[in-house]
C-alpha positions in Angstrom: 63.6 11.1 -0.3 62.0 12.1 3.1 62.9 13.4 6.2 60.0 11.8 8.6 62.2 9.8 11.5 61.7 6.4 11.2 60.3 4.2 13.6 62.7 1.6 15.3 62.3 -1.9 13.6 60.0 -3.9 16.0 58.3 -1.1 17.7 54.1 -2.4 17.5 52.9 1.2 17.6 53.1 4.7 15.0 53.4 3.1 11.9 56.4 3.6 9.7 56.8 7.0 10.6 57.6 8.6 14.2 54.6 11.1 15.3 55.6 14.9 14.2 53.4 18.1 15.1 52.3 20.2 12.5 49.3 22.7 12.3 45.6 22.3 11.9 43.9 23.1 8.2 41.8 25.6 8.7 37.6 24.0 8.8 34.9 25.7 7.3 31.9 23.8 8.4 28.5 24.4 5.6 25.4 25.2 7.2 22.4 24.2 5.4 20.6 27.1 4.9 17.5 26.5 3.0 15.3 29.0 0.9 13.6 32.0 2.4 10.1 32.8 1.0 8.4 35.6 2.6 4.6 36.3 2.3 2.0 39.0 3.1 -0.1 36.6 4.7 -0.6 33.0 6.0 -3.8 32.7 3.5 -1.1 33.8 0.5 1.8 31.2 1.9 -0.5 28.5 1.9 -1.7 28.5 -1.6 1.3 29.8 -2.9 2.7 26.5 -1.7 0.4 24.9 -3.4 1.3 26.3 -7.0 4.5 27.9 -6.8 7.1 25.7 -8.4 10.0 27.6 -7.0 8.7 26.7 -3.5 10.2 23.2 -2.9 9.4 20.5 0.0 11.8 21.6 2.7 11.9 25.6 2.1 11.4 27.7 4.8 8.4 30.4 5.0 8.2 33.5 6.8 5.2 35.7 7.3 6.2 38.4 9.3 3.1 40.4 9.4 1.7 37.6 11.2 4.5 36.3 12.9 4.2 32.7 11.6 6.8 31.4 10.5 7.7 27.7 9.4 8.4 25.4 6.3 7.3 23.2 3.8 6.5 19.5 5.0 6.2 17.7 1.3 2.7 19.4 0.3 1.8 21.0 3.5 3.1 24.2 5.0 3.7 23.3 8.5 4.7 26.3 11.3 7.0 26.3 14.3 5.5 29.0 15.8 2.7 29.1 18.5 0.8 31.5 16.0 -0.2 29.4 12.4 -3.0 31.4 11.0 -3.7 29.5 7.7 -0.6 27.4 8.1 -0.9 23.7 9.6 0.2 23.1 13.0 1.7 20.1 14.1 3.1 18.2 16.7 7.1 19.1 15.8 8.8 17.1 18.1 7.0 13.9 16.5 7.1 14.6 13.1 11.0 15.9 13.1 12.2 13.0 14.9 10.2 10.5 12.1 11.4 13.1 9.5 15.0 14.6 10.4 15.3 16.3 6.6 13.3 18.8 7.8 15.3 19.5 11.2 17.9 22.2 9.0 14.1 23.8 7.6 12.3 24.0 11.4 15.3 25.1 13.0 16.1 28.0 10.4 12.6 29.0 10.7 12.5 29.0 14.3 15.9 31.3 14.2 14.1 33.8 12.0 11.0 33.5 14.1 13.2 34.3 17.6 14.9 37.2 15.7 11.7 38.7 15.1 10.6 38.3 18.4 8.0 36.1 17.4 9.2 33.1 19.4 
């Protein structure tokens, strides 16, 4: 049996039951961290991509030495940063709003890239 307060027969709004407070579930929200591979070089990161199964479309690549940073665009390693050495360069703005499954991988490589001081 419960011991919700009914609502009056009649009334159009609340439902069956009366309104009661009660306390908010905690909310953990996931962030979508992708994979991290870091390289000694831009010319390394690019064929590495290339070959490396373990480097999937989507990962994020970091290069600190050079301070390129960026992520893997289906077969081509695309970076965020002003700096691309080896890496492609692209127009970001375009190809993330035609491609928003990369926007977790560009923005995660544009964090690492800020908190290197590289952006």
């Amino acid at each position: 049996m419960s011991n919700e307060t009914r609502q009056p027969a009649g009334v159009p709004t609340g439902g069956q039951f009366a309104a009661t407070t009660h306390a908010e579930g905690a909310v953990a929200l996931a962030v979508d961290t992708k994979p991290v591979h870091e390289f000694d070089s831009t010319g390394e990161a690019y064929d590495q991509t290339q070959c490396d199964d373990t480097i999937h479309d989507g990962d994020v690549l970091a290069i600190p030495s050079e301070g390129v940073y960026g992520f893997l665009y289906q077969a081509w390693p695309i970076a965020v940063t002003e700096q691309h050495g080896d890496l492609h360069s692209a127009n970001l703005e375009g190809l993330l709003a035609d491609n928003p499954q990369y926007v977790a991988a560009a923005d995660q490589a544009k964090a690492l890239a800020r908190a290197a001081a590289h952006i």
